[in-house]
LOROVO-528110 format. One record per residue (C-alpha): residue in one letter; x negated, y, z negated. Coordinates in Angstrom, 1 decimal, decimal comma, padded with zeros to 4 digits, always signed. Last residue first. Example, Ala and Ser with C-alpha at 12.3 -4.5 7.8 and 13.67 -1.06 7.14 Angstrom:
BEGIN
SITE   r        u        v        w
SITE   S   -013,7   -001,1   -007,1
SITE   A   -012,3   -004,5   -007,8
//
This chain:
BEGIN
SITE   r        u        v        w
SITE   X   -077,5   +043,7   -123,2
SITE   X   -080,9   +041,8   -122,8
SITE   X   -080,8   +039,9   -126,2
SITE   X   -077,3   +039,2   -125,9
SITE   X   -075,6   +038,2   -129,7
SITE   X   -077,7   +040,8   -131,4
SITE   X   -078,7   +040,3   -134,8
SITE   X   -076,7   +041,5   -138,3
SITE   X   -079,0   +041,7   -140,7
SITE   X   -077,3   +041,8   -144,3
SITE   X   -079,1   +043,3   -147,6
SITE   X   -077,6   +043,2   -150,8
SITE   X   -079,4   +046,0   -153,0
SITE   X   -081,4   +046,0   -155,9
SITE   X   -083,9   +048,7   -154,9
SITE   X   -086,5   +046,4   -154,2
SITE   X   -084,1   +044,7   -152,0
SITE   X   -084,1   +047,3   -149,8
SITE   X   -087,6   +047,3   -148,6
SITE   X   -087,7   +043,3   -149,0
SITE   X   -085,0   +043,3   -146,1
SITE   X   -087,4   +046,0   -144,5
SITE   X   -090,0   +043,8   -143,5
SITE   X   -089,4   +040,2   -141,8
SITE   X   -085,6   +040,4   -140,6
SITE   X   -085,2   +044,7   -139,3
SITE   X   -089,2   +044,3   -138,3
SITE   X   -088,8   +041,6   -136,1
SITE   X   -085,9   +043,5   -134,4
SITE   X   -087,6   +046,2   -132,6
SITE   X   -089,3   +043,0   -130,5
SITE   X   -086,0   +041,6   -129,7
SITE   X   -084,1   +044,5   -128,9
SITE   X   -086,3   +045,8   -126,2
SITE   X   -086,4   +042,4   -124,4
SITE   X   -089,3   +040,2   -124,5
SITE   X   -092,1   +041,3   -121,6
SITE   X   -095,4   +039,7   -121,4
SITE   X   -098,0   +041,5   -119,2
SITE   X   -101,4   +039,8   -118,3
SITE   X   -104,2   +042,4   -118,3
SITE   X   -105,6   +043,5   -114,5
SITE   X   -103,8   +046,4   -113,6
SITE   X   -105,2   +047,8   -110,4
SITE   X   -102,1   +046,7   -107,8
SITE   X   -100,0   +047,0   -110,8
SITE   X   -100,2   +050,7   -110,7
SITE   X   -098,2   +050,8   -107,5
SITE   X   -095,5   +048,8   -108,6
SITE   X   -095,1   +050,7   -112,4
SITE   X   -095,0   +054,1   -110,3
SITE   X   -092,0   +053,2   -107,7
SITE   X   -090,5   +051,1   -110,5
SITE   X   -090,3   +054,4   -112,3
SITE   X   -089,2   +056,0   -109,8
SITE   X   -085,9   +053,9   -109,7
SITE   X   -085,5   +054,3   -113,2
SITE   X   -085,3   +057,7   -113,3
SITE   X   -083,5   +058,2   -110,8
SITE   X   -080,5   +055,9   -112,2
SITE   X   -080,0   +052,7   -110,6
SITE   X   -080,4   +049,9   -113,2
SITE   X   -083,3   +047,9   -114,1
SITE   X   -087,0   +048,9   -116,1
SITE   X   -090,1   +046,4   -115,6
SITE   X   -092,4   +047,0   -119,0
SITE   X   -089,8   +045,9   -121,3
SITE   X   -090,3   +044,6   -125,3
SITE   X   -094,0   +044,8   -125,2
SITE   X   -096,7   +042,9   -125,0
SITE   X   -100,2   +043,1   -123,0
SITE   X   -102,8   +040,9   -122,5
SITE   X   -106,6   +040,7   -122,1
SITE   X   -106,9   +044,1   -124,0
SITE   X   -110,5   +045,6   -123,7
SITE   X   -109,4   +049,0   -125,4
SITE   X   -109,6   +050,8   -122,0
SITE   X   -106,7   +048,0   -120,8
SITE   X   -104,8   +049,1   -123,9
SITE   X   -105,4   +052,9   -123,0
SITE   X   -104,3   +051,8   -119,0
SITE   X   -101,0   +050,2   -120,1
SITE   X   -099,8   +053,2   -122,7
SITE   X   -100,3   +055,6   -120,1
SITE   X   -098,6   +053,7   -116,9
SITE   X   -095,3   +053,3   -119,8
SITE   X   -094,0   +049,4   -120,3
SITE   X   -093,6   +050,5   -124,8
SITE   X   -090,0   +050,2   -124,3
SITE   X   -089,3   +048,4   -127,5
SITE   X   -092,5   +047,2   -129,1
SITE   X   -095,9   +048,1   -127,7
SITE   X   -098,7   +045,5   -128,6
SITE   X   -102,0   +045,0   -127,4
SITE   X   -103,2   +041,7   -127,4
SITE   X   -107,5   +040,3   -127,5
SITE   X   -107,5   +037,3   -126,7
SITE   X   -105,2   +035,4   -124,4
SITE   X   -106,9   +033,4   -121,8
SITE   X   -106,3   +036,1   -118,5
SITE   X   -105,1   +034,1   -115,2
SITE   X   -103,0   +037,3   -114,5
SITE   X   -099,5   +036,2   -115,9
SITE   X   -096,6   +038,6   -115,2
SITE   X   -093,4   +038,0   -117,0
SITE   X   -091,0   +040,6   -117,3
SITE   X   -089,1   +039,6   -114,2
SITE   X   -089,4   +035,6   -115,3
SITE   X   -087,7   +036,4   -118,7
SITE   X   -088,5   +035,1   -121,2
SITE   X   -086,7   +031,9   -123,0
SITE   X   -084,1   +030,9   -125,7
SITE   X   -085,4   +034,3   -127,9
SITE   X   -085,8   +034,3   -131,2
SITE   X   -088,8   +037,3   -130,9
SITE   X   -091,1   +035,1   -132,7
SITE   X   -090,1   +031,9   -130,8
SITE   X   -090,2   +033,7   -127,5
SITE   X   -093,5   +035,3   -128,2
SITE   X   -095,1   +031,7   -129,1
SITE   X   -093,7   +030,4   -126,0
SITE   X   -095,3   +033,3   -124,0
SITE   X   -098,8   +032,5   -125,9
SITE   X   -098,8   +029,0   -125,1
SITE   X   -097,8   +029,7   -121,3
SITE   X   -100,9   +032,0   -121,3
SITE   X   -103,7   +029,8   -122,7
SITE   X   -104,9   +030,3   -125,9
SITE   X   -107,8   +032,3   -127,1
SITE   X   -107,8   +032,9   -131,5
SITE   X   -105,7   +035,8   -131,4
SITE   X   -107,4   +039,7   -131,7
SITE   X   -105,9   +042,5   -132,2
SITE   X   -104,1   +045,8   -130,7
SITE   X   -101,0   +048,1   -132,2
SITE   X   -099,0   +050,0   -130,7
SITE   X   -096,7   +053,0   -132,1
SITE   X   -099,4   +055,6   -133,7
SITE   X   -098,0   +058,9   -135,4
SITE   X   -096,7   +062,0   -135,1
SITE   X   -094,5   +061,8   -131,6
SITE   X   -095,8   +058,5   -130,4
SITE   X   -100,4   +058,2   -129,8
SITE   X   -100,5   +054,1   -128,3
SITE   X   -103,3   +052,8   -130,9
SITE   X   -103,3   +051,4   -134,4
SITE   X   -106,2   +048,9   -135,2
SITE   X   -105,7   +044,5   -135,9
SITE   X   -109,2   +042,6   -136,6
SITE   X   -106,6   +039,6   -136,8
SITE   X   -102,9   +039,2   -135,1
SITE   X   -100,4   +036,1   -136,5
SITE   X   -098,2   +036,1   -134,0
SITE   X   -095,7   +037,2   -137,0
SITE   X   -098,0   +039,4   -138,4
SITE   X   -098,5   +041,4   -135,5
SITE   X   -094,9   +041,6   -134,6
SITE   X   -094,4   +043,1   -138,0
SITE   X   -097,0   +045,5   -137,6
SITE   X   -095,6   +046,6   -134,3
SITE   X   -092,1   +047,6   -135,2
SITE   X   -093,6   +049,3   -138,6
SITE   X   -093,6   +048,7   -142,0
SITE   X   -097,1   +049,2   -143,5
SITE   X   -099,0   +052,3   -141,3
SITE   X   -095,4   +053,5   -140,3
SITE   X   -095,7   +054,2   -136,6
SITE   X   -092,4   +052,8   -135,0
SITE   X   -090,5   +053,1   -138,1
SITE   X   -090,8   +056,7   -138,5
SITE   X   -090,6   +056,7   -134,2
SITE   X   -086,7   +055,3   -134,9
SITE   X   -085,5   +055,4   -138,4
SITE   X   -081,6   +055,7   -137,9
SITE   X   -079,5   +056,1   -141,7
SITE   X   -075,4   +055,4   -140,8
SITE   X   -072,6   +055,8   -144,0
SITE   X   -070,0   +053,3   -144,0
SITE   X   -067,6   +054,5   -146,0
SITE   X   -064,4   +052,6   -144,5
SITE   X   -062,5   +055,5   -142,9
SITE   X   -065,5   +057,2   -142,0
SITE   X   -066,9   +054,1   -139,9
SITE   X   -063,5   +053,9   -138,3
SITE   X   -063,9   +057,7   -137,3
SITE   X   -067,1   +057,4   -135,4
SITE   X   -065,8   +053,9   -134,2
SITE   X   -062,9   +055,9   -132,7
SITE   X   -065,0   +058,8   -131,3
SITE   X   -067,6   +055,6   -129,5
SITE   X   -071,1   +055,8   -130,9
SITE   X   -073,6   +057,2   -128,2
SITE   X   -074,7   +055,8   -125,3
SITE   X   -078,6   +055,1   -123,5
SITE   X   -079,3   +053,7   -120,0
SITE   X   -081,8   +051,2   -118,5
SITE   X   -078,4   +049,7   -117,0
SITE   X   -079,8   +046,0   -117,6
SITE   X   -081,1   +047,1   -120,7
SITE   X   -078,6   +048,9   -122,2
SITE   X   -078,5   +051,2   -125,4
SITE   X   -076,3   +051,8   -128,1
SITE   X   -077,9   +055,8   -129,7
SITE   X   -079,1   +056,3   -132,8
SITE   X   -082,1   +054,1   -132,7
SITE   X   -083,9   +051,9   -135,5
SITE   X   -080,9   +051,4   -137,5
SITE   X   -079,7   +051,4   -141,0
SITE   X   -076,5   +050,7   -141,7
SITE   X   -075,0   +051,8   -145,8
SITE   X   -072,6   +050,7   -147,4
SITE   X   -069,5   +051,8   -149,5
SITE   X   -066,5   +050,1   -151,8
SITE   X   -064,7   +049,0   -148,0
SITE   X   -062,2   +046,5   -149,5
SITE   X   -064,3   +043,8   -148,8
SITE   X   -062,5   +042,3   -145,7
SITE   X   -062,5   +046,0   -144,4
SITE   X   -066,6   +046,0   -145,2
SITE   X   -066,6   +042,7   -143,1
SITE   X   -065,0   +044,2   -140,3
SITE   X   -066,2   +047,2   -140,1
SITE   X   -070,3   +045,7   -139,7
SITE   X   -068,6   +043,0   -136,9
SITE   X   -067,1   +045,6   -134,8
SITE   X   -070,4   +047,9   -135,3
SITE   X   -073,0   +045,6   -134,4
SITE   X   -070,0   +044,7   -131,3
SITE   X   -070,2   +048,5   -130,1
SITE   X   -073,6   +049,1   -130,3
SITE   X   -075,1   +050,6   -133,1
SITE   X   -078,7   +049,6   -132,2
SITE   X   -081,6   +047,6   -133,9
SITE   X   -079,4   +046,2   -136,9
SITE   X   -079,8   +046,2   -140,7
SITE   X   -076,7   +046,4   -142,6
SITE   X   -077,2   +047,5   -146,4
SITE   X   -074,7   +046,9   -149,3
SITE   X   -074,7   +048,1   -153,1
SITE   X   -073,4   +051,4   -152,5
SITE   X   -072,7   +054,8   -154,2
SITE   X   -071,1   +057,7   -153,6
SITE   X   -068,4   +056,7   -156,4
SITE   X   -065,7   +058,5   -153,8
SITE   X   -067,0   +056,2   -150,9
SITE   X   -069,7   +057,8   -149,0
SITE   X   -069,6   +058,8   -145,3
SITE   X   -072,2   +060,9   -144,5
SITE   X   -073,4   +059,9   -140,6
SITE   X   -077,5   +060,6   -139,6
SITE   X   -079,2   +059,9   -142,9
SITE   X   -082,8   +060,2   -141,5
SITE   X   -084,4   +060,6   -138,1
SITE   X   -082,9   +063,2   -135,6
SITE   X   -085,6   +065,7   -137,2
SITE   X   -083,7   +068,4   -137,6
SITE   X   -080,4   +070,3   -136,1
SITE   X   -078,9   +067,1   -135,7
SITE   X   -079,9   +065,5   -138,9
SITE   X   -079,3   +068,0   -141,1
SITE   X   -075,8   +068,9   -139,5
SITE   X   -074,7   +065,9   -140,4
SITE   X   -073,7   +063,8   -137,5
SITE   X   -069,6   +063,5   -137,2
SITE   X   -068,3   +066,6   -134,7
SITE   X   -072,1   +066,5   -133,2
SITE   X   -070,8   +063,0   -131,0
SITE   X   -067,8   +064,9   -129,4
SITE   X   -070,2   +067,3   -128,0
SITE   X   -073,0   +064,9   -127,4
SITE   X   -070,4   +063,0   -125,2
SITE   X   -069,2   +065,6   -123,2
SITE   X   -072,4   +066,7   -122,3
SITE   X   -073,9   +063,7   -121,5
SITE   X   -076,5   +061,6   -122,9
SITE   X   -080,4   +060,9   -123,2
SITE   X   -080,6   +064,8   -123,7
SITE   X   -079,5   +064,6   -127,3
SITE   X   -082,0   +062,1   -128,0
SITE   X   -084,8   +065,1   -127,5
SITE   X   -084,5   +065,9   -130,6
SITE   X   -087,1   +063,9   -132,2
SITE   X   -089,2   +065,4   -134,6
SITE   X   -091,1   +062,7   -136,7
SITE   X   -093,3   +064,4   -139,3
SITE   X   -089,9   +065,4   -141,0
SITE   X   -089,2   +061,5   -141,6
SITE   X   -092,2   +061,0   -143,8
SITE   X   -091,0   +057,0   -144,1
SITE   X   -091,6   +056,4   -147,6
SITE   X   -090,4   +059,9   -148,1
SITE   X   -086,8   +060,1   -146,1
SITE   X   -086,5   +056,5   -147,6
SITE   X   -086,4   +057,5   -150,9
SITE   X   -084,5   +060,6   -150,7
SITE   X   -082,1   +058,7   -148,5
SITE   X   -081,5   +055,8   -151,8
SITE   X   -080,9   +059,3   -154,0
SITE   X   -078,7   +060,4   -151,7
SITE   X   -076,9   +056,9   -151,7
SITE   X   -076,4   +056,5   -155,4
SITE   X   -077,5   +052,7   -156,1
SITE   X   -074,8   +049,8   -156,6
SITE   X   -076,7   +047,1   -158,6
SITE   X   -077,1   +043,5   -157,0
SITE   X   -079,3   +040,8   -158,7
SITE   X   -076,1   +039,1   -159,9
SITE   X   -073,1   +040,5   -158,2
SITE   X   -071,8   +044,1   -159,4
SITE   X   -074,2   +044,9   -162,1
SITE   X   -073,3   +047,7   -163,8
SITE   X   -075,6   +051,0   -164,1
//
């Protein structure tokens, strides 16, 4: 195989899905249910592009096929969601390459909004721009939630530096949280350290709820990790503080109306400080501290591509 830039060999992308299929046990990760997060009309026109494979399985794995004639690539995008601008930028550069064949990985299929609490799929025209330029799509959502070595969690872990760390928070066929112990520091300390991790200017005050707790003992729950069930088995589990990526949900659909109803009415009880980053920001620790060296094993130039709006 010829080297293409120094370090850099184009690999076969079936053989570079085989490999992640297995390191990440995708078919003990069924999640089908993404399909309901959106409308009709949109899943229809959405199930025209995904391989078959993916939407009649697992919804983890290689999720778009769109290999250049070689099938290979020597390129992977990392990025949390394919949102519109991820996948402006992404095009872009391939067109300015001549489009030879790469590969996105994501943690989620679907764009989604934090201020509208509210999931969307890939736009029809990116679908087809994507195509037309070979880029093919791989989403690792629980897989890379509960991975006992590269995982959301684990790499938020490590960053804040976690000891004494065990796996709790039961997701789909694995474990998603993680809980461990920081040498104590005050509150504000520990929120400016979660900032910094998570590259982000500041918290947010409506995710922020400090209950006089010296930070301890942390449970962690990237992403969306604010559900009643998760809170009371870290709180069980002695946790002086909890972390996740949103625990207050926005926007005005029913679902996220009640489930401010619930979350105020458990917090009369709740007693752990919560710390809220933004749902991209703690899925993304992972995408720059772990699975750059995944790929890069394999000889393969590796580009994240963050989020410009944190809270999108």
């Amino acid at each position: 195989m010829n080297k293409n830039r120094e370090g850099i060999h184009p690999m076969n992308l079936d053989d570079l899905c085989k490999a992640l299929d297995s390191y990440f046990e995708i078919e003990r990760f069924v999640e089908n249910d993404w399909a309901e997060l959106i409308s009709e009309a949109e899943r229809g026109a959405l199930l025209r592009f995904l391989r078959p494979e993916f939407a009649n399985g697992p919804w983890n794995g290689l999720m778009l096929n769109n290999p250049a004639s070689t099938e290979t690539i020597d390129r992977v995008y990392l990025a949390v969601f394919p949102s519109q601008d991820i996948l402006d930028t992404i095009i872009a550069m391939e067109v300015e390459r001549g489009a030879p064949g790469a590969l996105l990985f994501t943690h989620h299929p679907l764009a989604y909004s934090e201020r509208a609490a509210s999931f969307s799929p890939i736009a029809t025209v990116q679908l087809e721009e994507l195509h037309e330029h070979h880029i093919s799509l791989y989403s690792c959502h629980a897989p890379l939630d509960c991975h006992p070595e590269t995982s959301t969690a684990s790499a938020l872990a490590e960053a804040l530096g976690l000891e004494d760390t065990k796996r709790f928070a039961k997701y789909y066929g694995g474990y998603a949280g993680i809980h461990g112990k920081l040498t104590g520091m005050d509150f504000q300390t520990f929120a400016e350290l979660v900032a910094e991790v998570c590259e982000l200017p500041q918290l947010r005050y409506d995710q922020v709820r400090n209950n006089g707790r010296i930070v301890e003992h942390i449970a962690i729950v990237p992403g969306g990790g604010g559900d009643i069930e998760v809170l009371g088995e870290a709180a069980v589990l002695g946790a002086d503080t909890f972390m996740t990526g949103q625990w207050w949900l926005f926007g005005d659909s029913p679902f996220a109306v009640n489930e401010r109803v619930r979350m105020t009415s458990y917090l009369t009880a709740f007693k752990p400080n919560l710390v809220g980053a933004s749902h991209y920001s703690t899925e993304f620790v992972v995408l720059r501290d772990q699975m750059p060296d995944w790929f890069r094993q394999h000889n393969l130039d590796t580009i994240l591509i963050r989020q410009e709006d944190p809270w999108q």
